[in-house]
N, C-alpha and C positions, 0 to 999 in steps of 0.2 A: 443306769442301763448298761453302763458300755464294762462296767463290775461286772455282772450279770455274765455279758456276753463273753469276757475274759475267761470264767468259771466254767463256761459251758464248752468254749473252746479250751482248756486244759484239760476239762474232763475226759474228752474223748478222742486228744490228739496221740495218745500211746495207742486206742486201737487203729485210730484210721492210719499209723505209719505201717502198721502191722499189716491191714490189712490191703495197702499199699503198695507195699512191698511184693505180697503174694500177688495181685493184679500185677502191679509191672512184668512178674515171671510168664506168670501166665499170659501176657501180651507178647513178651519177645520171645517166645514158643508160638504163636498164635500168628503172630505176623510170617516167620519163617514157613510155617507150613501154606500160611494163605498166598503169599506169594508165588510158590513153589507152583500150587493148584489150580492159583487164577492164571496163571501165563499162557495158557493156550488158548481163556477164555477172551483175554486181552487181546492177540492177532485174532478171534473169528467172529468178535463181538460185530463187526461190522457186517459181515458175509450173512450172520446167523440173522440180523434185522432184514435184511434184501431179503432172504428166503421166506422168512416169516415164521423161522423154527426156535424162535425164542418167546416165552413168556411175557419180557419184559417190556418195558412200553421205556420210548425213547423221547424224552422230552428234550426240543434243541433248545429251548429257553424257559423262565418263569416268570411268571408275570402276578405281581401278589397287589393286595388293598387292600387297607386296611387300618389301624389306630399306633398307640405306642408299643404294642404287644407282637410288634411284626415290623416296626420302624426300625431301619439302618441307617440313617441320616436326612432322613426326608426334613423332620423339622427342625435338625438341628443346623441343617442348610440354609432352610427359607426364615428362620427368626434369628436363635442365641445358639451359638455350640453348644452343646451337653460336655459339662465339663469332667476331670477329675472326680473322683475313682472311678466314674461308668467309664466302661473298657478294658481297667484293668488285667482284666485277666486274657490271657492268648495276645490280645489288641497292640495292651501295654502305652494307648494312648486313647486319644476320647474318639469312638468308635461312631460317634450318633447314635447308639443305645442306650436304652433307658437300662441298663446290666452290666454288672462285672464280664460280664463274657459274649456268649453268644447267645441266639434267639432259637426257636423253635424255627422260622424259616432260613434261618443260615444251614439246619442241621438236615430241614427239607431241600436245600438248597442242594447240600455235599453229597446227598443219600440218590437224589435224579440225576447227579451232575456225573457220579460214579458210575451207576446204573448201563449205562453202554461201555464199560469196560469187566466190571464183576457183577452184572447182573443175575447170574444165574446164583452165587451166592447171597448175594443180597436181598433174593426171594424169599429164601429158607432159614435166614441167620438173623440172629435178635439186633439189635441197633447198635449194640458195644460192637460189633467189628468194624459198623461203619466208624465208628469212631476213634478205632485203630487206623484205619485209613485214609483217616487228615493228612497226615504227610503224603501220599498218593494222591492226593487232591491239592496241593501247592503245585506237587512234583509236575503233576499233568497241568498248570498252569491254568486252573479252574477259579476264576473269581467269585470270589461270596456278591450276593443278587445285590447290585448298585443302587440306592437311592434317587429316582429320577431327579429331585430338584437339586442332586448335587454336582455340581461344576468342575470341581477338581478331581482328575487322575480315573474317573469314571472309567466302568466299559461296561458296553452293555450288550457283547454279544451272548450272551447266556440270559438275558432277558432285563428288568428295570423294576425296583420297587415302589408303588406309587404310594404306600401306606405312610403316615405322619401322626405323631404321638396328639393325642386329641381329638382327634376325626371321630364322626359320628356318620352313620347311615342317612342319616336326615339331612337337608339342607339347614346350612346351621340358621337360625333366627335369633330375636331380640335376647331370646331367653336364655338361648346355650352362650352368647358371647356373652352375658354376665359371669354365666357363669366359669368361664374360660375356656372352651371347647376352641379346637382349632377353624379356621375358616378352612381348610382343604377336608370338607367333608367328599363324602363317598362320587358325589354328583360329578364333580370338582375334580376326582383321583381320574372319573371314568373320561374327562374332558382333557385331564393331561394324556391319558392311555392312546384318543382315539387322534391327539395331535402329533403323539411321538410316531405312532404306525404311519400316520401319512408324511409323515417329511422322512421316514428313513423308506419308503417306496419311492420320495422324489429323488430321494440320492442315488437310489440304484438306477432309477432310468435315467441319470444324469452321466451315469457313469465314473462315480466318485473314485480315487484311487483307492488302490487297496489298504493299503496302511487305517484309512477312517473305515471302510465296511469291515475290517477286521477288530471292531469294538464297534459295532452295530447287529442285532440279527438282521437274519435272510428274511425277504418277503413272506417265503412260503413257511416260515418257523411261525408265525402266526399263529397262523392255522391249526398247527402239531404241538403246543406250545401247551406249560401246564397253568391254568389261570387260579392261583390261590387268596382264601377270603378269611379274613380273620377282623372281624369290625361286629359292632353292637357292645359292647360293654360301657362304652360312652354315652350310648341315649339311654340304658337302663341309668347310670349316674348320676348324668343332668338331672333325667328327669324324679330320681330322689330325692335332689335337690330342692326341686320346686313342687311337687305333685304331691298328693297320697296316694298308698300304694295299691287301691281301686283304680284311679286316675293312671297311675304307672301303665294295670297291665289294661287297661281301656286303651291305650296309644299302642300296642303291641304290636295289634294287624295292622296299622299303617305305617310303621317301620317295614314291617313283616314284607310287606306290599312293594315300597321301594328297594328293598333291598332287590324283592323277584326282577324288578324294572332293570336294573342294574343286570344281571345274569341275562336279561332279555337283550339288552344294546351289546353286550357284548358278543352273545349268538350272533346277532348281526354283521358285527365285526369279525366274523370266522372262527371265535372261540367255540370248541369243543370238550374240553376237559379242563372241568371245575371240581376243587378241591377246598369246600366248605367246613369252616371251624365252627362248632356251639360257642358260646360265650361261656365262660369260667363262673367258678359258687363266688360271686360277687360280695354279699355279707362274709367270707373269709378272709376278705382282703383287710390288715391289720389298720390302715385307717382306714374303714370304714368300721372296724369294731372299736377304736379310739373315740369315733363320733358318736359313739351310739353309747346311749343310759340305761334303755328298759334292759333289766336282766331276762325278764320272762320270756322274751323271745329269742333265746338263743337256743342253739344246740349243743350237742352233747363235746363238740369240737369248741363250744365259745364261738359261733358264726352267729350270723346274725338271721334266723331265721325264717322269715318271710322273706329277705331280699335274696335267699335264695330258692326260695322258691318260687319268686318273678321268676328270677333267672333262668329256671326250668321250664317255665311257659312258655317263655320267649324261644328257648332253645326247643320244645313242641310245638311250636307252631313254625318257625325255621325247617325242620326235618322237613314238615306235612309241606309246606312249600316247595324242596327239594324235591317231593316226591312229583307234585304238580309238574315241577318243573322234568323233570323225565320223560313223562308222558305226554309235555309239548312240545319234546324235542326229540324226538328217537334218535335223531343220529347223533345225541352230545351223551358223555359220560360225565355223571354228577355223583359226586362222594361225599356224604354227609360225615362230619369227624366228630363226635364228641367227647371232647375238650373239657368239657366240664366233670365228667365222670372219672376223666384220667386225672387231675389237680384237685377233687376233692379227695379220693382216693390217698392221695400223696401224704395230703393235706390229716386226712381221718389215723394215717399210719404211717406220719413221717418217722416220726423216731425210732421206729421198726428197720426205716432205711437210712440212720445215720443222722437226719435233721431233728435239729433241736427243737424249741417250742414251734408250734408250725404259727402260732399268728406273732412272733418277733420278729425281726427286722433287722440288716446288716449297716443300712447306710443311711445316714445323716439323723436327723430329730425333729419328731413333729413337732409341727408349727413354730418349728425355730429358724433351722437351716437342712432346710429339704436335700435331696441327695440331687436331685439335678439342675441345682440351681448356684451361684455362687454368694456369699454372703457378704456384704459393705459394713463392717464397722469403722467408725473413726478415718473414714476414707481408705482402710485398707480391703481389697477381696482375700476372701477365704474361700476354701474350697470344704462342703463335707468333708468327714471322719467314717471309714469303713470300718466293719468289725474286723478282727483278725484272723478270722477262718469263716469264710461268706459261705466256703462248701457245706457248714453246717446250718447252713439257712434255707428256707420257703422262700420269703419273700428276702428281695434286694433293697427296698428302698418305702417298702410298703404299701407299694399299689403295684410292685412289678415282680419278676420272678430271678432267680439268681440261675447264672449257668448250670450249674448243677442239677436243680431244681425243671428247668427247661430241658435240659437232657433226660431225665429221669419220663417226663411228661413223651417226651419224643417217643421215647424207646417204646410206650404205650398203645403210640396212635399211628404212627409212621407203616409200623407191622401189618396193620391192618384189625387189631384185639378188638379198638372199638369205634370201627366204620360201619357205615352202611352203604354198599354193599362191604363185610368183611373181608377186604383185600389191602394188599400192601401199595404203597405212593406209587412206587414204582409196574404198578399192574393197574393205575387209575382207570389206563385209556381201553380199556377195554369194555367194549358196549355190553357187551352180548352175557358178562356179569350184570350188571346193573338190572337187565330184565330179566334176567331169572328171578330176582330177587321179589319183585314187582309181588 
């Protein structure tokens, strides 16, 4: 395999330096003029919110839930660190990602956190500039969204991640702990949420010093706060595991149903603007096509195709719920993101965008020595084996996505190409789209 992966990465490391190179130009052209242009936006960004003569919506923190697909250290806090090579890349040490790099909500993260200083470009401009803009986002002293069960070096004044690699929407039982599903399901993330918001209201009317509310939000960011959901891939799993797949989408609406419960308690809690993922073409994930023997059901990608077409149910009947959910809430804004359309996509025409086989894999060996796990021979640990060019991979580890691959996904969904309603992250909180669209 790692033959393979060698060939693939020589093959086409003369283009991508090539085409590297020209990107780099094009960036240090690109950054000079953006700065140049954003600086007047940066003094009136604030003025231009007070008056109400900007587009953009200003989220003073994020608040996400969700599985490993959104995890920043949730589980590698509360069980085993995620060791070596996840992190690798930008981190450059074990990040609590199941990824070489970043997530899709680190890049949701950079792209709202920016949004009150260049937001009026960030409206109009495709997701490569936000990502020129990483260093504008250290500079400004913007932390990537904190892990809540992580303890060390935390802040969580831009908001708290409560999502944990295994989490399921369901309350976990007999069945998902066989099968190794986290015990911090969704129930669990919403019970850490509604304990953090009350003890940092005790601290403010205690009159905590500044130095601690200065890595805490404000009360009232609550409120104004952007609430993102990226969970269900885990109960479609399990329940592959143990079910047939009549049985699968029979369980559907009662996922379906807790998940609404969950958006409901949080209404409660002040939340107004929710930013809802579909769940990913699940049969494309490379072990699950490792698991699976009938050739007959695959697709023209080598997916595995029935399991992704739960996947689709699931993610129709999710929408039809968001929709529900609008209309019991008029004063909340709810953005349905499908997620799955942008990663099968990817997926149907990686190679087109530089990635090599889309069902291979960068890091470690099935059923031997997993990628996020460390390996005891002879009393000694070992650490997984990465490929040597992960940029030319889909998946990272074979059930996860590579930074690359995440960014690519971003650049898709972040814009706004494929929400509902069709608007950008940064333009979520705005009601008065959402019912038009109705």
């Amino acid at each position: 395999m790692e033959a393979a992966r060698s060939s693939v990465g020589n093959g086409i490391s003369g283009r991508w330096k090539t085409a590297w190179a020209s990107k780099n130009s094009v960036k240090t052209f690109t950054i000079a003029v953006l700065f140049g242009v954003t600086f007047s936006l940066f003094l009136l960004s604030g003025r231009q919110r007070d008056l109400g003569q900007s587009d953009t919506c200003y989220f003073p923190a994020v608040f996400n839930f969700g599985d490993s697909n959104s995890d920043t250290g949730g589980k590698s806090a509360a069980f085993r660190r995620i060791p070596l090579p996840n992190g690798n890349v930008f981190f450059r040490k074990p990040s609590g990602r199941y990824c070489n790099g970043k997530l899709i909500i680190d890049l949701i993260g950079i792209k709202v956190k920016l949004a009150p200083y260049y937001g009026s470009i960030l409206n109009v401009a495709a997701f490569d500039v936000t990502e020129l803009l990483y260093p504008a986002a250290e500079n400004l002293g913007l932390p990537y969204l904190s892990a809540y069960l992580d303890s060390i070096g935390t802040n969580f004044r831009h908001g708290a991640n409560f999502a944990t690699g295994g989490s399921t929407i369901q309350p976990l039982d007999a069945r998902m702990t066989k099968i190794g599903h986290s015990p911090i399901s969704l129930d669990i993330q919403l019970a850490q949420f509604e304990q953090f918001k009350e003890r940092v209201n005790e601290l403010y009317k205690e009159g905590v010093d500044s130095n601690i509310k200065s890595k805490l939000p404000r009360p009232e960011d609550f409120s104004q706060a952007l609430y993102t959901f990226d969970i269900g891939q885990n109960d479609l799993d399990g329940a592959f595991k143990s079910m047939t797949e009549k049985q699968v989408i029979e369980s559907i609406p009662g996922i379906i149903n807790q998940f609404a419960q969950a958006v409901k308690r949080l209404h409660q809690h002040g939340a107004r603007i929710f930013w809802i993922h579909s769940t990913g073409p699940l049969g494309c994930l490379p072990f699950h096509v490792l698991d699976y023997t009938p050739t007959e059901n695959v697709d023209q990608n080598g997916c595995i195709r029935s399991h992704n077409e739960v996947a689709q149910e699931f993610n129709r009947q999710l929408k039809e719920s968001v929709i529900q959910l609008r209309m019991q809430f008029p004063d909340a804004a709810l953005t349905y993101v499908d997620i799955y359309s942008a990663k099968y996509s990817l997926i149907s025409d990686g190679k087109h965008h530089g990635f090599a086989n889309p069902l291979g894999y960068c890091c470690g060996h099935y059923r031997d020595n997993l990628c996020w796990r460390k390996k005891t021979e002879n009393g000694t640990e070992t650490l997984s084996t990465s490929c040597s060019n992960p940029s030319a991979y889909i998946s990272w580890d074979g059930i996860h996505y590579t930074h690359a691959a995440n960014l690519w996904v971003a650049n898709k969904v972040l814009d706004g190409w494929l929400s509902d309603p069709p608007i950008s992250i940064t333009q979520a909180c705005r009601i008065s789209i959402h019912f038009e669209q109705q």
